[in-house]
DOKOL-693017 format. One line per 8 residues: number of its first residue (from 1); for each residue x, y, z of C-alpha. Coordinates in steps of 0.5 Angstrom, whole numbers, plus 500, padded with zeros to 3 digits. Example, Ala and Ser with C-alpha at 12.3 -4.5 7.8 and 13.67 -1.06 7.14 Angstrom:
<nodes>
1) 525 491 516 ~ 527 498 514
</nodes>
This chain:
<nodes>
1) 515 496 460 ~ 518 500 465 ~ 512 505 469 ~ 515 510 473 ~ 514 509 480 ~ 510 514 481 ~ 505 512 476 ~ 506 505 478
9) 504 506 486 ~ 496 509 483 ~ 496 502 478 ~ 491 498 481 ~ 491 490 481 ~ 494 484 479 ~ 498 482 473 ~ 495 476 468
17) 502 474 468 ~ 509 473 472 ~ 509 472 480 ~ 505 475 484 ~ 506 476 491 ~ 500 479 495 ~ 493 481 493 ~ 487 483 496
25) 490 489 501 ~ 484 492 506 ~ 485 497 512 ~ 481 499 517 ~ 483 507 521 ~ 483 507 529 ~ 485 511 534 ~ 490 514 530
33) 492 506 527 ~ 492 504 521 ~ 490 496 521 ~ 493 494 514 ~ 492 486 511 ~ 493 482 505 ~ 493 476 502 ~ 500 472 501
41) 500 469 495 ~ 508 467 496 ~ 511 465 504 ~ 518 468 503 ~ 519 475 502 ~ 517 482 505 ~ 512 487 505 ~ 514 494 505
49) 508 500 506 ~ 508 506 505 ~ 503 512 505 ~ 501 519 502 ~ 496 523 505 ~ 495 527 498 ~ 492 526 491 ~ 496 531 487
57) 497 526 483 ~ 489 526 480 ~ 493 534 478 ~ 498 532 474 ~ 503 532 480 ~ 507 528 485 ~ 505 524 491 ~ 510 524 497
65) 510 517 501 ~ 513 516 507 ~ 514 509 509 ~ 511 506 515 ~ 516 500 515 ~ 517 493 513 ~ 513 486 514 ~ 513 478 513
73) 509 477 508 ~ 507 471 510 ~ 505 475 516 ~ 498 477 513 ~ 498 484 517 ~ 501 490 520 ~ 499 495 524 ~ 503 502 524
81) 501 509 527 ~ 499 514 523 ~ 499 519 529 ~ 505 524 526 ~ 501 524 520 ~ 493 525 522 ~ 489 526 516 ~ 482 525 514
89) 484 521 507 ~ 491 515 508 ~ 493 512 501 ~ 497 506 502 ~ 501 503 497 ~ 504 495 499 ~ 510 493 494 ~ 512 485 495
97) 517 482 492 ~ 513 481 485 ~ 508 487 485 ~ 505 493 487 ~ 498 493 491 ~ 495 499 493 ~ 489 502 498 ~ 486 509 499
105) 482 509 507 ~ 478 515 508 ~ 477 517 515 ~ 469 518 517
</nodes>
């Protein structure tokens, strides 16, 4: 079954079934960073990350990504900067070769 990206980018989880590349994301906030990790499930590859400062979607409208760029897989973490979009509420969205994981940091 075909999900739209947008929709696909809110699914939270792993498939029962089929390759899975990476699970587990977790990520911290400091000093306008994001310290974003996850568990490789596969060791070729990459992790594209992307992030939303919004949650439209919850209204029935549309989330705008950035991406924060590109990552080994096996690597297991990244660190991007999120000074150009300084906000109290990040959504991430890590997308491997075989799925798609996300995480929501809220900034105290």
């Amino acid at each position: 079954m075909q999900i739209p990206q947008g929709n696909q980018r809110e699914l939270d989880g792993i498939a029962l079934f089929g390759p899975v590349s990476l699970a587990s994301p977790q990520a911290h906030h400091f000093q306008d960073k994001l310290d974003i990790t996850w568990i490789p499930l596969e060791q070729e590859g990459e992790v594209k990350i992307y992030l939303s400062t919004t949650n439209k979607i919850k209204e029935g409208g549309k989330d705008e990504y950035q991406p924060l760029g590109t990552f080994p897989l096996k690597d297991k973490h990244a660190v991007v900067s999120v000074k150009e979009w300084p906000s109290s509420f990040y959504k991430l969205v890590l997308e491997g070769p075989h799925n798609t994981v996300n995480r929501w940091v809220i900034v105290k």
